[in-house]
DRENSE-970580 format. One record per residue: residue number from 1; residue in three letters; x, y, z of N, C-alpha, C in turn. Coordinates in nm, 2 decimals, padded with zeros to 4 digits. Layout:
<nulos>
NULO,num,residu,n_u,n_v,n_w,ca_u,ca_v,ca_w,c_u,c_v,c_w
NULO,NUM,ALA,X,Y,Z,X,Y,Z,X,Y,Z
...
</nulos>
This chain:
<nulos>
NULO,num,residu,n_u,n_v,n_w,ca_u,ca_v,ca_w,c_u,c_v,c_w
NULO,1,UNK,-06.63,-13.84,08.39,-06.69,-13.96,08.43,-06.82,-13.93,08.50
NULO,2,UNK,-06.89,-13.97,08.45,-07.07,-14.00,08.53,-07.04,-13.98,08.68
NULO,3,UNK,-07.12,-13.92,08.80,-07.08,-13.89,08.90,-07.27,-13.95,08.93
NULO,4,UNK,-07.34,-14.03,09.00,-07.47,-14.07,09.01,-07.50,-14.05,09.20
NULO,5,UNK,-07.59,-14.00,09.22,-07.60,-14.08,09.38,-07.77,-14.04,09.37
NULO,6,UNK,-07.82,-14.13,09.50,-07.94,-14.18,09.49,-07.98,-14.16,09.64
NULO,7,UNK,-08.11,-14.09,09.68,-08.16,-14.07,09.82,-08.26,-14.12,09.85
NULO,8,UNK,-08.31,-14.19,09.96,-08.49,-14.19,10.00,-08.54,-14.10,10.05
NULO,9,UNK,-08.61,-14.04,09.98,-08.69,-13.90,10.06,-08.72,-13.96,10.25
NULO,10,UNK,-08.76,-14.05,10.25,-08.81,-14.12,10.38,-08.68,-14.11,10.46
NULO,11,UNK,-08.57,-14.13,10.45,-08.45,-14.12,10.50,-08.42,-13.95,10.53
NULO,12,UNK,-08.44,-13.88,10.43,-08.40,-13.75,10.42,-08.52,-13.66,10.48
NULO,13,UNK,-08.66,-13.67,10.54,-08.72,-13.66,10.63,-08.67,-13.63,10.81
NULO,14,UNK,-08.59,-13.71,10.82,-08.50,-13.71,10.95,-08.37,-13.65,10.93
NULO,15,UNK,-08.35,-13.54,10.84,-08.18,-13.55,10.86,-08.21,-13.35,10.84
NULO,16,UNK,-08.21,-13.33,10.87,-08.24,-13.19,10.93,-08.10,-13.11,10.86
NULO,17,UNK,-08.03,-13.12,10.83,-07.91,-13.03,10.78,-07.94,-13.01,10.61
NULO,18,UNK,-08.05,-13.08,10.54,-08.05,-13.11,10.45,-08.21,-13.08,10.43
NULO,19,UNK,-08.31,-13.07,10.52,-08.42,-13.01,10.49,-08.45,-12.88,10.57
NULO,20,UNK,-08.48,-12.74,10.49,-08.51,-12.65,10.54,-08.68,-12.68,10.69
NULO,21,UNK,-08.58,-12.68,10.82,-08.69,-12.73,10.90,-08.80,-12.57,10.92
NULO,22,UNK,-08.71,-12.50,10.94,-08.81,-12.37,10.97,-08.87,-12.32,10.88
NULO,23,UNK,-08.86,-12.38,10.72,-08.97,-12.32,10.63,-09.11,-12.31,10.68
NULO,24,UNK,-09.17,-12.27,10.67,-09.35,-12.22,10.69,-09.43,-12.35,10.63
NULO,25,UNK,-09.39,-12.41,10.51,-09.48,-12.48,10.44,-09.42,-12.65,10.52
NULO,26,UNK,-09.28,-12.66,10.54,-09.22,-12.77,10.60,-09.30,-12.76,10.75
NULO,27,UNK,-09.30,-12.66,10.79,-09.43,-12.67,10.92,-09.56,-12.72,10.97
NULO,28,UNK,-09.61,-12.67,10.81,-09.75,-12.69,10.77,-09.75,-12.82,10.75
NULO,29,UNK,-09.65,-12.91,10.66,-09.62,-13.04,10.59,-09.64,-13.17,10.75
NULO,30,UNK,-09.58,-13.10,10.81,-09.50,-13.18,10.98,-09.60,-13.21,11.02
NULO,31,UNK,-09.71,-13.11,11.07,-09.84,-13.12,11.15,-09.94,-13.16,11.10
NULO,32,UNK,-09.89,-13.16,10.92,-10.01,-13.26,10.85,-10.01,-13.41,10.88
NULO,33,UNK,-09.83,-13.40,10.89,-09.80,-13.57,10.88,-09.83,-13.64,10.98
NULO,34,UNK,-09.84,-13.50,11.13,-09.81,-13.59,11.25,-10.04,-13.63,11.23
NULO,35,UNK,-10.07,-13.54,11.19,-10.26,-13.56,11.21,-10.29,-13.64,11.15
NULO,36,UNK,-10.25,-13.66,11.00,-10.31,-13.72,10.90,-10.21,-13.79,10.82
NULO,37,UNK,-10.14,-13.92,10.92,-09.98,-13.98,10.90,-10.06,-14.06,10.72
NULO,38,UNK,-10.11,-14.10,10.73,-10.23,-14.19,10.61,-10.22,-14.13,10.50
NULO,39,UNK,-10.23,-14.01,10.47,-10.30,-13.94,10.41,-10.21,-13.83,10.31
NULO,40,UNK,-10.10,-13.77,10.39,-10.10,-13.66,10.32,-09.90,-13.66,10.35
NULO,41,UNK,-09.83,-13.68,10.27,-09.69,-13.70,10.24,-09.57,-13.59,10.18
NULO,42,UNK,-09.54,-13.46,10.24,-09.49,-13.43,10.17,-09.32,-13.36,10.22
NULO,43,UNK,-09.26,-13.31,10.13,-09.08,-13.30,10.18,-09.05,-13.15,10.06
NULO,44,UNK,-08.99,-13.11,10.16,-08.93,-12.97,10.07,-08.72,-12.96,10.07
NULO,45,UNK,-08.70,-12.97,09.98,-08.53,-13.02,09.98,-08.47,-12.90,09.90
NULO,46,UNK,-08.35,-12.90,09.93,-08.26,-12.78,09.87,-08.11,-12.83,09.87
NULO,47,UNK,-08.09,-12.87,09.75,-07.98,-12.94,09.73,-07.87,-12.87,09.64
NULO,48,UNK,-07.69,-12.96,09.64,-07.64,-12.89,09.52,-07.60,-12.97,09.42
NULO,49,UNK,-07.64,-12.97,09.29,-07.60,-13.04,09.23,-07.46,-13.05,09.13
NULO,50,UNK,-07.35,-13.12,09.10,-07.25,-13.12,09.07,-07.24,-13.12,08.97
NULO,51,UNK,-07.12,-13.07,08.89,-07.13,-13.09,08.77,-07.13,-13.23,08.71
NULO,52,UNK,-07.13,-13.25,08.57,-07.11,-13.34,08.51,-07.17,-13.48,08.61
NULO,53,UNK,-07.31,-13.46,08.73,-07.33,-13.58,08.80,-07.49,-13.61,08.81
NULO,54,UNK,-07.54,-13.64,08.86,-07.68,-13.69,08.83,-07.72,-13.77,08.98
NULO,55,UNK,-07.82,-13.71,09.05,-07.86,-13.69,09.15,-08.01,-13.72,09.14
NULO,56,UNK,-08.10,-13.90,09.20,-08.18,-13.93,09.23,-08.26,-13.93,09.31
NULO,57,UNK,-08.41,-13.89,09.35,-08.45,-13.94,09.49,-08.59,-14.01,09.43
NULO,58,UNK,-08.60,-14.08,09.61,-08.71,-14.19,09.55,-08.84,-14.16,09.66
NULO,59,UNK,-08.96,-14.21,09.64,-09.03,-14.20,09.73,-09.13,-14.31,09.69
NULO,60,UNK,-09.22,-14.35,09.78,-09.30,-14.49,09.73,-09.46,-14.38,09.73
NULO,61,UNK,-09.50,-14.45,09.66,-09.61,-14.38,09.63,-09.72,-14.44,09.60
NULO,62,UNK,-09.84,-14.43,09.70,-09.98,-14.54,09.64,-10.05,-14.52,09.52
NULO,63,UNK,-10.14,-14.62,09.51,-10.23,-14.60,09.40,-10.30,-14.52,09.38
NULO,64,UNK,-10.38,-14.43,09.27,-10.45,-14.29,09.28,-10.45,-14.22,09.38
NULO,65,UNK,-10.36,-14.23,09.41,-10.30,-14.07,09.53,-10.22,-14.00,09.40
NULO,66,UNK,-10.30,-13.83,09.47,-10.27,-13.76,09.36,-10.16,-13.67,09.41
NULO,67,UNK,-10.03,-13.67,09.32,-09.91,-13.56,09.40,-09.90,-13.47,09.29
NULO,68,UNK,-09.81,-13.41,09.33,-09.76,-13.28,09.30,-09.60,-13.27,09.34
NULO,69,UNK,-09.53,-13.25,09.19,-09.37,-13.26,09.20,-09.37,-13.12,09.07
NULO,70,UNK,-09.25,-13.00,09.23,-09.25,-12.88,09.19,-09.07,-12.86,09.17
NULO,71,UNK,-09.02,-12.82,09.10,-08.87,-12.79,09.11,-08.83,-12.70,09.02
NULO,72,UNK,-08.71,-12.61,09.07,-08.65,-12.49,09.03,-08.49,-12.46,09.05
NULO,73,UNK,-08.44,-12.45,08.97,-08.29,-12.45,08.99,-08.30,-12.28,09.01
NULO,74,UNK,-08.21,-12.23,09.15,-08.19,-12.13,09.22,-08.08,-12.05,09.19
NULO,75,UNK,-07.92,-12.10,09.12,-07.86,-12.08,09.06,-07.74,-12.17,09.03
NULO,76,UNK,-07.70,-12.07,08.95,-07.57,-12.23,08.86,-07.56,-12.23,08.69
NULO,77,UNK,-07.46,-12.20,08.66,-07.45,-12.19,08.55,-07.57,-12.15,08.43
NULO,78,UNK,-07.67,-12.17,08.36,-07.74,-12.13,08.25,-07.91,-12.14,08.34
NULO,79,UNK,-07.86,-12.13,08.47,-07.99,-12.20,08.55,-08.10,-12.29,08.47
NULO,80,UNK,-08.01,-12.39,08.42,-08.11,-12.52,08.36,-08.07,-12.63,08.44
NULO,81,UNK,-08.14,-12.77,08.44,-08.11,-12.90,08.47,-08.25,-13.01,08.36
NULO,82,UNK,-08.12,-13.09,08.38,-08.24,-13.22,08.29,-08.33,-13.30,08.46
NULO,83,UNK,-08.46,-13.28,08.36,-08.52,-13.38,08.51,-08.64,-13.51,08.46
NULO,84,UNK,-08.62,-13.59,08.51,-08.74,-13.70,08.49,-08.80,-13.76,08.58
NULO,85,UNK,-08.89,-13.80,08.61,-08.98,-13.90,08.67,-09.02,-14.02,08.64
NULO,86,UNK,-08.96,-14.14,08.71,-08.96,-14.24,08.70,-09.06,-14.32,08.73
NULO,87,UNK,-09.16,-14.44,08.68,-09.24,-14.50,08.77,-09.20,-14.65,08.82
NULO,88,UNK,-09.26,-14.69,08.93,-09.19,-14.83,08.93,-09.16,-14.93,08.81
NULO,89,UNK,-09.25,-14.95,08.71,-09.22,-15.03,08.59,-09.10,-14.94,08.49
NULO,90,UNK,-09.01,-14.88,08.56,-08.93,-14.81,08.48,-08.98,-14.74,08.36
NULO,91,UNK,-09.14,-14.70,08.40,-09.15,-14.61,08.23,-09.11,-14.48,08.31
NULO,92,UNK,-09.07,-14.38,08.17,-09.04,-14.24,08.20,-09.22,-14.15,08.24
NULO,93,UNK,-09.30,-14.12,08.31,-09.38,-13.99,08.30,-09.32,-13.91,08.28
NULO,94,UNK,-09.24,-13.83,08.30,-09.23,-13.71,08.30,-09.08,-13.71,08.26
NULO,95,UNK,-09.08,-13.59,08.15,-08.93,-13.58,08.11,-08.90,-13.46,08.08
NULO,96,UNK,-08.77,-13.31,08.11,-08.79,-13.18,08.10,-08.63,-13.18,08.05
NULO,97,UNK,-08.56,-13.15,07.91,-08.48,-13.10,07.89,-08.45,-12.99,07.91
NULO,98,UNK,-08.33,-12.92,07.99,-08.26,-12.81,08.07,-08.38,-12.70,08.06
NULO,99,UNK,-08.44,-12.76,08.17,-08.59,-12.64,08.21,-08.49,-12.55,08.40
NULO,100,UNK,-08.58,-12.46,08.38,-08.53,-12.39,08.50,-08.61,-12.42,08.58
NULO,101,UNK,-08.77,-12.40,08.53,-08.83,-12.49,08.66,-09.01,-12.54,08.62
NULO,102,UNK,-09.07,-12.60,08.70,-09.17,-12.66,08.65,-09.25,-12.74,08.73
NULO,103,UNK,-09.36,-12.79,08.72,-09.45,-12.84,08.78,-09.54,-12.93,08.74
NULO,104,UNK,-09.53,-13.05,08.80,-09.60,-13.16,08.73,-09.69,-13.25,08.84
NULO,105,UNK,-09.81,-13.25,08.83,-09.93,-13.35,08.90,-09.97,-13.44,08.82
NULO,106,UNK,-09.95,-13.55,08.91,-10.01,-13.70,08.84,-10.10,-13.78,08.92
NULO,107,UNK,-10.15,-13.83,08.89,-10.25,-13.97,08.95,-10.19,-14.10,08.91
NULO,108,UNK,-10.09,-14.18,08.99,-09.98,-14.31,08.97,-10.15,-14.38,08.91
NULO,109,UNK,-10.08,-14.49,08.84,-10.21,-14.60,08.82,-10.14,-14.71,08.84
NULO,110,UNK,-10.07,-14.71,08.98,-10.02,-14.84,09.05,-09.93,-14.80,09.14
NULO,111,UNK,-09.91,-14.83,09.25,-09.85,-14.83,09.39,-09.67,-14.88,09.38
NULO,112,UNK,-09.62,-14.77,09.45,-09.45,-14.86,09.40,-09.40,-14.72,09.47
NULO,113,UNK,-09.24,-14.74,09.44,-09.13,-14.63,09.47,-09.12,-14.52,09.33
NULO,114,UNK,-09.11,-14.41,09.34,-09.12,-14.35,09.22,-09.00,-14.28,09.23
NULO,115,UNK,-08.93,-14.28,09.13,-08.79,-14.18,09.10,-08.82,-14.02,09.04
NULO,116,UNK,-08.72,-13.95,09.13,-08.71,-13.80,09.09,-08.57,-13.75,09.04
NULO,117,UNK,-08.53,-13.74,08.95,-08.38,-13.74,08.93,-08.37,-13.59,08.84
NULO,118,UNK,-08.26,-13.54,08.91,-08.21,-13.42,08.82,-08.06,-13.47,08.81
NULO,119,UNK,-08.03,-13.41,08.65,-07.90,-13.43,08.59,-07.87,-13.30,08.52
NULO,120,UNK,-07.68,-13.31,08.59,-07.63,-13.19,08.49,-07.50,-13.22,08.42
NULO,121,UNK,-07.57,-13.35,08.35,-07.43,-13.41,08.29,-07.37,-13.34,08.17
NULO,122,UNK,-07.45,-13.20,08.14,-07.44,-13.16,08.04,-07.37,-13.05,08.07
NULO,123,UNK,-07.32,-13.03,08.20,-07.24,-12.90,08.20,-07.15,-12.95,08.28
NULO,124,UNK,-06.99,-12.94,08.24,-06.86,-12.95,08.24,-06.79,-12.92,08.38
NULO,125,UNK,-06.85,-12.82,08.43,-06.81,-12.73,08.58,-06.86,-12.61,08.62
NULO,126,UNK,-06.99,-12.59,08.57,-07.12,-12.55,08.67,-07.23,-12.61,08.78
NULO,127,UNK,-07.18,-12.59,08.89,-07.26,-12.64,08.99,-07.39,-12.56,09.00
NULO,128,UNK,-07.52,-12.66,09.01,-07.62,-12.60,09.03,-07.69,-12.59,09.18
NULO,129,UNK,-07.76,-12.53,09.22,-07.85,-12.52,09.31,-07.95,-12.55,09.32
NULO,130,UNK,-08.06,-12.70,09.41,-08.17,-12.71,09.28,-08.27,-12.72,09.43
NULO,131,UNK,-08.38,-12.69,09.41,-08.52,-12.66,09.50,-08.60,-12.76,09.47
NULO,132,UNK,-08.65,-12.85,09.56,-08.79,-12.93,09.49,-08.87,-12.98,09.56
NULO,133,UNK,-09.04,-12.98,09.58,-09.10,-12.99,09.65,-09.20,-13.09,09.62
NULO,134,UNK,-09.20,-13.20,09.67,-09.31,-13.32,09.65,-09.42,-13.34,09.75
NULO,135,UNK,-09.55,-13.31,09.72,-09.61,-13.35,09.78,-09.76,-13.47,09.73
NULO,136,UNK,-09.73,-13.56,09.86,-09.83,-13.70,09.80,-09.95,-13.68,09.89
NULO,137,UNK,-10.04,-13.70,09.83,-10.19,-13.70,09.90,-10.23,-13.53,09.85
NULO,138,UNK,-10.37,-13.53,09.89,-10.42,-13.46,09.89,-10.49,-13.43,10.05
NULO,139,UNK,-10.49,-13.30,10.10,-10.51,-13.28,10.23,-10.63,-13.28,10.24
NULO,140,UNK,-10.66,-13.35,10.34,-10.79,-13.33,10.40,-10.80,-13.20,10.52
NULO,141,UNK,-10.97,-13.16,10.54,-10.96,-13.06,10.60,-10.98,-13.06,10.77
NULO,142,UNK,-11.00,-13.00,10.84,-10.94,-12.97,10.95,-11.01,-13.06,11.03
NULO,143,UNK,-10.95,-13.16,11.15,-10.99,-13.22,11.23,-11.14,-13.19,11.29
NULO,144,UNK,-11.26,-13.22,11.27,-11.39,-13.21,11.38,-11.43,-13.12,11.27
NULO,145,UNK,-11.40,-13.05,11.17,-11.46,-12.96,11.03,-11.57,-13.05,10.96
NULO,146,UNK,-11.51,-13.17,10.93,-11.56,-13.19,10.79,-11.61,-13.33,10.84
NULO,147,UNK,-11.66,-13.37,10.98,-11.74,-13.49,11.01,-11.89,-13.45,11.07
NULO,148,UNK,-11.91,-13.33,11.04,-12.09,-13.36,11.05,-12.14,-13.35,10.95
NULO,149,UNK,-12.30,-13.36,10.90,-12.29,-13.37,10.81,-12.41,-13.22,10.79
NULO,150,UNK,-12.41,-13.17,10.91,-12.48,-13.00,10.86,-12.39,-12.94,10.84
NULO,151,UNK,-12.45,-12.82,10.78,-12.39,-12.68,10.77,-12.23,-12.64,10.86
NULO,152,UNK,-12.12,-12.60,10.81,-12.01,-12.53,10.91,-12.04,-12.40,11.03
NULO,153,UNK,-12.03,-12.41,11.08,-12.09,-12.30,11.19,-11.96,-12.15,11.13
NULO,154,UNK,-12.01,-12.08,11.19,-11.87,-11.94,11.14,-11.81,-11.95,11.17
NULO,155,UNK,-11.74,-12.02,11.29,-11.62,-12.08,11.39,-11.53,-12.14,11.31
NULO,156,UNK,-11.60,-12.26,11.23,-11.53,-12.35,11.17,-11.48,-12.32,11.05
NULO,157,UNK,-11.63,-12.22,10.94,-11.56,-12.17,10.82,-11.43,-12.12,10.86
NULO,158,UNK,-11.45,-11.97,10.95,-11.32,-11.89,10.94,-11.19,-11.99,10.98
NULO,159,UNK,-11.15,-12.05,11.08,-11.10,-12.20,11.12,-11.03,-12.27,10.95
NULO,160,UNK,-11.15,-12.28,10.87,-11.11,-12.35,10.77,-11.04,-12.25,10.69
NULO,161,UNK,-11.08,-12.09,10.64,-11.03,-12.01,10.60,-10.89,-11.98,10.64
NULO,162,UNK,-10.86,-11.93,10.73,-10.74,-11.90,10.81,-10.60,-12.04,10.78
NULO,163,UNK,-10.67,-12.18,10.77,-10.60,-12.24,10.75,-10.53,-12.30,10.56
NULO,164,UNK,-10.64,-12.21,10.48,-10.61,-12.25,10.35,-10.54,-12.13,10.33
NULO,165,UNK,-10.54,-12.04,10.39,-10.50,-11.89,10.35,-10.33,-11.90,10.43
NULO,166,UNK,-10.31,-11.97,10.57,-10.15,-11.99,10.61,-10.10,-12.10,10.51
NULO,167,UNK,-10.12,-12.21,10.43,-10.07,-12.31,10.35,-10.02,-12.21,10.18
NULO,168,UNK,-10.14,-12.07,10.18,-10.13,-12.05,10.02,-09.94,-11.91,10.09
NULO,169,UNK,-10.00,-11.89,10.23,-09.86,-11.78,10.24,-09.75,-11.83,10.26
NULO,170,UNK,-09.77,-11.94,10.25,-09.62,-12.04,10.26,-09.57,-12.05,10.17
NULO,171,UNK,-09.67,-12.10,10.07,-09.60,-12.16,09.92,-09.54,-12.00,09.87
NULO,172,UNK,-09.63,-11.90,09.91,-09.61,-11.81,09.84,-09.49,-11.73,09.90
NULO,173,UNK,-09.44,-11.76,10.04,-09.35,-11.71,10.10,-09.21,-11.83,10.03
NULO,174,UNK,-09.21,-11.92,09.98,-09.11,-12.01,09.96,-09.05,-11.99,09.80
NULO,175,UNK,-09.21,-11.96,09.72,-09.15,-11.88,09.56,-09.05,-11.76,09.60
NULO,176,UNK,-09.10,-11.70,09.65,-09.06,-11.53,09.70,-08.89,-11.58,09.73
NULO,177,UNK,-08.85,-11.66,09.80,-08.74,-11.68,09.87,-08.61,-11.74,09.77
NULO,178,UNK,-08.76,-11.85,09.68,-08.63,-11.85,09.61,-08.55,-11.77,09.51
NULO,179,UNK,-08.67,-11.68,09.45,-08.62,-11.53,09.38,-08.54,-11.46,09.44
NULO,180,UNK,-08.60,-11.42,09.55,-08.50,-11.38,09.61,-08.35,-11.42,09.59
NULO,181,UNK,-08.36,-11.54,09.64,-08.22,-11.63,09.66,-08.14,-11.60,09.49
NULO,182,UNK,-08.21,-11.67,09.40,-08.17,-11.61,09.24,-08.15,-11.47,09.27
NULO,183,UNK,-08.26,-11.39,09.25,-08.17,-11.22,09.25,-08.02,-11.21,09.32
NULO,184,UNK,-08.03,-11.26,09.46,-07.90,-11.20,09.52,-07.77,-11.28,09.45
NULO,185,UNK,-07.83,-11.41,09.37,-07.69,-11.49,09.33,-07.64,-11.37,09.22
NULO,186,UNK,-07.74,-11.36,09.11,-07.71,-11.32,08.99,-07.65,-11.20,09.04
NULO,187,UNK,-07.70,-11.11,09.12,-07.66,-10.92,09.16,-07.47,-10.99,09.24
NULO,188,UNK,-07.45,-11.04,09.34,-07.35,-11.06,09.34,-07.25,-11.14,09.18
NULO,189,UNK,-07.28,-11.20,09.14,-07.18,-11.24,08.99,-07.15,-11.10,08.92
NULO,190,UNK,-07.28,-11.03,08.92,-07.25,-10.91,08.86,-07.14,-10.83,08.92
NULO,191,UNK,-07.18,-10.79,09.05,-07.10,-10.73,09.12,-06.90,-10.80,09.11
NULO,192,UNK,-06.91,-10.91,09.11,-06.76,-10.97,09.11,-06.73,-10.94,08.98
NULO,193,UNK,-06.80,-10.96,08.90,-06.74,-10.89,08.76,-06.75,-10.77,08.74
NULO,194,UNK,-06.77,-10.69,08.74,-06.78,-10.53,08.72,-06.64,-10.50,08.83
NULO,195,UNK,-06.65,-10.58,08.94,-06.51,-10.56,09.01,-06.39,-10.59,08.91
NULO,196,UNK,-06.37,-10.72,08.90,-06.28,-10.79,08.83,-06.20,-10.65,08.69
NULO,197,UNK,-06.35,-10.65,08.62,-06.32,-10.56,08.52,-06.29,-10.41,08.53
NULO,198,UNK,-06.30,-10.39,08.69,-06.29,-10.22,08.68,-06.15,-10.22,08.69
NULO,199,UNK,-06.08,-10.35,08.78,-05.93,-10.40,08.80,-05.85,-10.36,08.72
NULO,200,UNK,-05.92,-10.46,08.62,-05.87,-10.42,08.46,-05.84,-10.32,08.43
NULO,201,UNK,-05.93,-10.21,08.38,-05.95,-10.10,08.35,-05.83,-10.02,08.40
NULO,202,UNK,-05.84,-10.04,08.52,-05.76,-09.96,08.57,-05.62,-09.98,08.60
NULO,203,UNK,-05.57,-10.09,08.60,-05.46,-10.14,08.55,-05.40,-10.05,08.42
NULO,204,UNK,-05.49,-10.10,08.31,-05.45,-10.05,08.18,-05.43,-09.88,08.17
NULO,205,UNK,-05.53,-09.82,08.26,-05.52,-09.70,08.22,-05.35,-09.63,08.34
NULO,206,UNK,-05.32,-09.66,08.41,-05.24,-09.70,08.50,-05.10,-09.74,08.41
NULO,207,UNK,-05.09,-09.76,08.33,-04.95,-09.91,08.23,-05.00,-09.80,08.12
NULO,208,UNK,-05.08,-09.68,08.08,-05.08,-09.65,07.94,-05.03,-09.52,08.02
NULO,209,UNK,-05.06,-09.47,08.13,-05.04,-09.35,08.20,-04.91,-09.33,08.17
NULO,210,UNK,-04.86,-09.47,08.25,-04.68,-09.44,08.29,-04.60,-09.45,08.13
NULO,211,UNK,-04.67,-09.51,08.07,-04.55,-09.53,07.91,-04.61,-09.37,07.85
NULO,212,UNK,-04.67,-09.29,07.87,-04.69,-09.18,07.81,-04.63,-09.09,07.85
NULO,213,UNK,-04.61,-09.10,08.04,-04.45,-08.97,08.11,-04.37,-09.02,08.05
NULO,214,UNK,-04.30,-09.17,08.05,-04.16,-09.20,08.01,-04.17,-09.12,07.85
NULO,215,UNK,-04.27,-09.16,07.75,-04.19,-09.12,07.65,-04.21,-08.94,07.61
NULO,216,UNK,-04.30,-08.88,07.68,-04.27,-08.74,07.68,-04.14,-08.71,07.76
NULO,217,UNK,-04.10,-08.75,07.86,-03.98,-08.76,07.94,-03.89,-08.78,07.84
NULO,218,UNK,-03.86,-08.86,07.73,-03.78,-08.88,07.65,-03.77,-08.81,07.57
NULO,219,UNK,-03.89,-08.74,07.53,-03.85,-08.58,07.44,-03.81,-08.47,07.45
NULO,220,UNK,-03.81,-08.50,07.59,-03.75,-08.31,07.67,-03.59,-08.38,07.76
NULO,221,UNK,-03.53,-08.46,07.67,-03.45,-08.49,07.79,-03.30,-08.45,07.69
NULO,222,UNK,-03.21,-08.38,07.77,-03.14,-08.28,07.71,-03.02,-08.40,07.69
NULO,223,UNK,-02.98,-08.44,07.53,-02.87,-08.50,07.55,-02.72,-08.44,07.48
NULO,224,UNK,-02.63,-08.52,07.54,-02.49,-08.49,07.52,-02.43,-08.46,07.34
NULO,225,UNK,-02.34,-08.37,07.33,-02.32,-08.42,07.21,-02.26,-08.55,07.18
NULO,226,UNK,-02.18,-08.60,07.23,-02.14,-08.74,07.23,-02.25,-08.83,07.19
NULO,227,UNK,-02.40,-08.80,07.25,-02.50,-08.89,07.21,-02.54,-08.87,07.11
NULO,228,UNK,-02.54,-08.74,07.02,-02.58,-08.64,06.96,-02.52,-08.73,06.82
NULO,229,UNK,-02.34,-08.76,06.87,-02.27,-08.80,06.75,-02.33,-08.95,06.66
NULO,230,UNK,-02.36,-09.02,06.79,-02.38,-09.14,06.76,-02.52,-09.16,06.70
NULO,231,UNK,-02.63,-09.07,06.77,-02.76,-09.12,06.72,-02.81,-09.03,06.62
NULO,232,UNK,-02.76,-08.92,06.57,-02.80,-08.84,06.50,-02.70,-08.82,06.33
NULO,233,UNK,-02.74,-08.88,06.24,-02.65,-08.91,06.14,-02.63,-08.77,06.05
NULO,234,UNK,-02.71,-08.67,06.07,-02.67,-08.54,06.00,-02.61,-08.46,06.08
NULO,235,UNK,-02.60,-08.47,06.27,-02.49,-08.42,06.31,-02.35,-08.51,06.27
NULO,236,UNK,-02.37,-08.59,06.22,-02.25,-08.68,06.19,-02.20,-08.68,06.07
NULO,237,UNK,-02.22,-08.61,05.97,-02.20,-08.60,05.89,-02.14,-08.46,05.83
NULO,238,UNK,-02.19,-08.39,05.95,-02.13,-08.21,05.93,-02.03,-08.20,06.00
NULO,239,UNK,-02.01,-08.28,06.11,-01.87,-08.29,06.17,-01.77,-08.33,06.11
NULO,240,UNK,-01.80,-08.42,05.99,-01.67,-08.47,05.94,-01.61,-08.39,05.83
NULO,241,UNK,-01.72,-08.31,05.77,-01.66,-08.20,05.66,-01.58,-08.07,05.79
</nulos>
């Protein structure tokens, strides 16, 4: 049965168990929102998705404000998910059959709530792990920078540098993490199976061990004539002449 649920990014903003708060980039995101509330909109989420269920979020989004919608499934089954992008007139932009991950900027050509939905109705009982980062607006640059209209003084360049160079070590510390995060899933699965199977292994070699003393034990084991009579038909047969 279809398993559906639906979130407001705006709601999920305030709920701190559910957005990584101490990421670098969600830092960068916070002090943009609190400077430039107008302007510049964005949310980093790390969710799990369930099997066979389908998992929405929504965000309202102005007119030619240009975003940026990033997502990666971290692990889980074939590390795929189906994802689309909804616009308020219900057309589809954007549509990605079982992609691992991907990246998509648009320019809306009309103001509304816009849907983000990943689905893994295609897999039976693999839970996935999924990453996704939306951001609306484009940032403007640094407060008292970019309102005269001469030249930047070297204060201000380096000021401006230092601050495009902390936003690119974020993103680039948040790729890193989630590889990471992948490597250590995949190296542990590995590791539980190579356990599993050494189990095995050794079991069988253990169960072929012991049936190989019993039946050499059975060939050196000294028996009676009485046993001799019964199991052996050419001693049984010279006894009766």
């Amino acid at each position: 049965m279809e398993k559906s649920r639906k979130y407001s990014l705006e709601r999920l903003y305030q709920t701190s168990w559910r957005v990584s708060i101490w990421n670098p980039s969600v830092i960068a995101c916070f002090l943009l929102f609190i400077l430039l509330p107008s302007t510049v909109h964005c949310v980093e989420l790390t969710f799990e998705l369930l099997d066979n269920s389908k998992d929405c979020f929504f965000e309202n989004v102005e007119k030619g404000t240009q975003s940026t919608f990033e997502f990666q499934v971290v692990y889980g089954g074939q590390y795929d998910v189906d994802v689309h992008v909804e616009a308020p007139n219900k057309q589809i932009i954007y549509k990605e059959i079982k992609k691992q991950y991907d990246t998509f900027t648009w320019v809306p050509d009309q103001s509304g709530v816009f849907g983000f939905c990943f689905s893994n109705e295609f897999s039976t009982f693999s839970h996935k792990l999924v990453y996704f980062d939306l951001q609306v607006g484009e940032e403007r640059p640094l407060p008292g920078v970019g309102e005269h209209v001469t030249a930047m003084t070297q204060l201000e360049s380096s000021a401006q540098q230092v601050h495009e160079s902390l936003n690119q070590i974020g993103d680039y510390q948040t790729h890193h993490r989630m590889r990471e995060a992948q490597g250590r899933k995949r190296a542990e699965d590995l590791n539980e199976r190579v356990f599993w199977w050494s189990g095995i292994e050794t079991l069988a070699v253990l169960t072929i061990t012991i049936a190989q003393v019993m039946i050499l034990k059975n060939f050196f084991h000294e028996r009676k004539p009485s046993e001799m009579r019964h199991t052996n038909p050419l001693y049984a047969s010279a006894t009766k002449y």
